[in-house]
C-alpha positions as CSV (number, residue, x, y, z in Angstrom):
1,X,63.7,60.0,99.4
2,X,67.1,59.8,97.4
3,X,67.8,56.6,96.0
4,X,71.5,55.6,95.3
5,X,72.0,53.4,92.4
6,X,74.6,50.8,92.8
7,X,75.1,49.6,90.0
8,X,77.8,52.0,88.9
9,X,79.3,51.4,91.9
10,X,83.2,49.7,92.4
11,X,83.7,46.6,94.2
12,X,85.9,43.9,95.7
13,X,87.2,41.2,94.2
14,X,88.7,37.5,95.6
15,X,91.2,37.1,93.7
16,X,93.8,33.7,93.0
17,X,97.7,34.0,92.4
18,X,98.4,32.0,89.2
19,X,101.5,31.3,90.9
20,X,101.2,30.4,94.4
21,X,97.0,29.9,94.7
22,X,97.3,32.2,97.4
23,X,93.8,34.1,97.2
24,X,93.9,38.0,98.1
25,X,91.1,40.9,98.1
26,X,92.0,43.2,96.1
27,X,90.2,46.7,94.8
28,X,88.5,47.0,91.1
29,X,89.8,50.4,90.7
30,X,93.1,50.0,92.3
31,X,95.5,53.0,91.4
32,X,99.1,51.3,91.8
33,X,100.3,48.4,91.0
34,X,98.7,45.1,93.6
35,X,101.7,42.3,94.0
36,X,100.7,38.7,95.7
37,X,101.7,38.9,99.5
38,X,103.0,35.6,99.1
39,X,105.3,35.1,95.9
40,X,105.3,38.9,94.6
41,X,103.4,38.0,90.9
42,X,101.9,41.3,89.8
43,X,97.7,40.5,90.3
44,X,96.8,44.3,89.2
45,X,98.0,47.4,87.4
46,X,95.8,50.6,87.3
47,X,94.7,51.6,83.6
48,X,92.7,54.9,84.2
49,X,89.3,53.5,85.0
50,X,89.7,49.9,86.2
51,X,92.6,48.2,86.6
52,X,93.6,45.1,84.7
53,X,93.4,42.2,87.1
54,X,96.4,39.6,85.8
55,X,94.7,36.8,88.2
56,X,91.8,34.5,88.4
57,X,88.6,36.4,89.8
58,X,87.2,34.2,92.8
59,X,84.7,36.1,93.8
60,X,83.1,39.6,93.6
61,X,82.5,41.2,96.7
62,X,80.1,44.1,97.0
């Protein structure tokens, strides 16, 4: 049997609108650019691998 190893794997992530508070889920990897649904404050931008996440970090969801 095949074990997959998840550790290298991408996630989820709750994020919080520095703005507005509104919480989102957003992806770790996104590849454009993730704006809060509420007020329109840039949360992510893509950076070849992982993208850098301009907001609080909630939670991680796997």
């Amino acid at each position: 049997m095949v074990r997959q190893h998840r550790d290298n794997r991408t996630a989820f992530l709750r994020v919080k609108c520095p703005d507005c508070e509104n919480e989102q889920t957003i992806f770790e990897r996104a590849s454009t650019v993730v704006d809060c649904s509420v007020c329109g404050r840039i949360l992510s931008e893509p950076r070849g691998g992982n993208a850098t996440i301009k907001a609080e970090i909630v939670a991680r969801l796997e």
